[in-house]
C-alpha positions in Angstrom: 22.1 2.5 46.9 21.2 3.2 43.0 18.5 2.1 41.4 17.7 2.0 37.2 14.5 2.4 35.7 14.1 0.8 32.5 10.4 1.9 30.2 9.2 -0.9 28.5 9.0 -0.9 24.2 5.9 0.8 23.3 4.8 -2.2 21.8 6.1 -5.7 21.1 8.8 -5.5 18.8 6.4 -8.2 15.9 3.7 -5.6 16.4 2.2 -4.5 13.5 3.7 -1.5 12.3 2.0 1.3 10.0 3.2 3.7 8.3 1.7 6.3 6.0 3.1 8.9 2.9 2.4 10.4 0.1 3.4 9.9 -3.9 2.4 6.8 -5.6 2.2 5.7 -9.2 -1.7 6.0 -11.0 -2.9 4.1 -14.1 -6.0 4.8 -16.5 -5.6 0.8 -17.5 -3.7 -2.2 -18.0 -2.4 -0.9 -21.5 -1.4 2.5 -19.9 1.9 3.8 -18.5 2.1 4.5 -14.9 2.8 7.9 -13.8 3.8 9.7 -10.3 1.1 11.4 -8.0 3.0 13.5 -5.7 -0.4 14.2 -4.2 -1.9 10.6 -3.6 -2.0 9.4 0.3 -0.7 6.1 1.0 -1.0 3.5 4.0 1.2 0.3 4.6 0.9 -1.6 7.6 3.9 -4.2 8.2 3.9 -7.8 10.6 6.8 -9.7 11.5 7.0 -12.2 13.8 9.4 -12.7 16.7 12.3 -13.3 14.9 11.6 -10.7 11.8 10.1 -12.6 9.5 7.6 -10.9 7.5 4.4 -12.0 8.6 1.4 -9.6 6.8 2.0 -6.6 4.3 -0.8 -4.0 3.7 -0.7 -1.7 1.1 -3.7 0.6 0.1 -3.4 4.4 -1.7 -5.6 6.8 -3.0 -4.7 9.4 -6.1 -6.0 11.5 -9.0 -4.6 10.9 -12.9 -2.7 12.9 -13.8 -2.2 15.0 -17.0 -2.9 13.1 -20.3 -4.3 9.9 -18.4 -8.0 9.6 -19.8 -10.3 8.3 -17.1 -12.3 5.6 -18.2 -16.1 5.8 -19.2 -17.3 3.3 -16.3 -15.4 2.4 -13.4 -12.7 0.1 -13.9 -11.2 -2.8 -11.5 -7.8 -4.4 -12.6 -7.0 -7.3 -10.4 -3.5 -7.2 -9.4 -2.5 -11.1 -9.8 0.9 -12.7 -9.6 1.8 -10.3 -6.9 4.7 -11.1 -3.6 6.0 -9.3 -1.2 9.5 -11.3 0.1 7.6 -14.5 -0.9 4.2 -13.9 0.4 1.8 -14.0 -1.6 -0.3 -11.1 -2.6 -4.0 -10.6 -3.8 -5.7 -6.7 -4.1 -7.3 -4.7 -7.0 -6.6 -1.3 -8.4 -9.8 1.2 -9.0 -10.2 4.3 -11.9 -13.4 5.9 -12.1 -14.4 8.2 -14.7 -14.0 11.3 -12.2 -10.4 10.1 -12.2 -10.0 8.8 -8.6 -7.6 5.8 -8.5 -7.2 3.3 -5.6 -5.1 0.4 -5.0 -5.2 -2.4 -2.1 -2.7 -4.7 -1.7 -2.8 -7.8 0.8 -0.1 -10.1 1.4 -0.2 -13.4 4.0 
């Protein structure tokens, strides 16, 4: 007699799914170029449902300026507007301060 053992997924396969990096692009402002921070963290958390679709996207990261970006004299908060991720549509902010930290959110649903 033989028997099989099968393990069951370690979650459902429309479970969220994170994932997390580093290297992102950083802006002083709106007029400003963007340029690479090999340094800055990143998190993105993915939903489809059970056939794939994308469901939820989340997207935050934290960096520095880099060389020749000038921070700005008060804290600055750009809305990002107009925004979609495979047709969903997105609302978040990006962040400067005048120590040079940058931060971006991204929501999509």
């Amino acid at each position: 007699m033989s028997t099989s053992a099968f393990a069951a997924p370690d979650r459902p396969l429309n479970a969220a799914q994170p994932e997390s990096g580093q290297e992102c692009i950083v802006h002083a402002s709106e007029s400003d170029p963007y340029l690479t921070d090999s340094a800055c963290s990143w998190h993105q958390v993915v939903k489809n449902d059970q056939n794939g679709n994308l469901v939820s996207f989340r997207y935050q990261d934290n960096g520095h300026l880099q060389d020749g970006q000038v921070a700005p004299q008060s804290a600055v908060q750009i809305p990002l507007i107009g925004f979609s991720v495979e047709g969903i549509p997105c609302t978040g902010k990006e962040t400067i301060t005048p120590s040079g930290v940058y931060k971006s959110n991204l929501l999509c649903k």
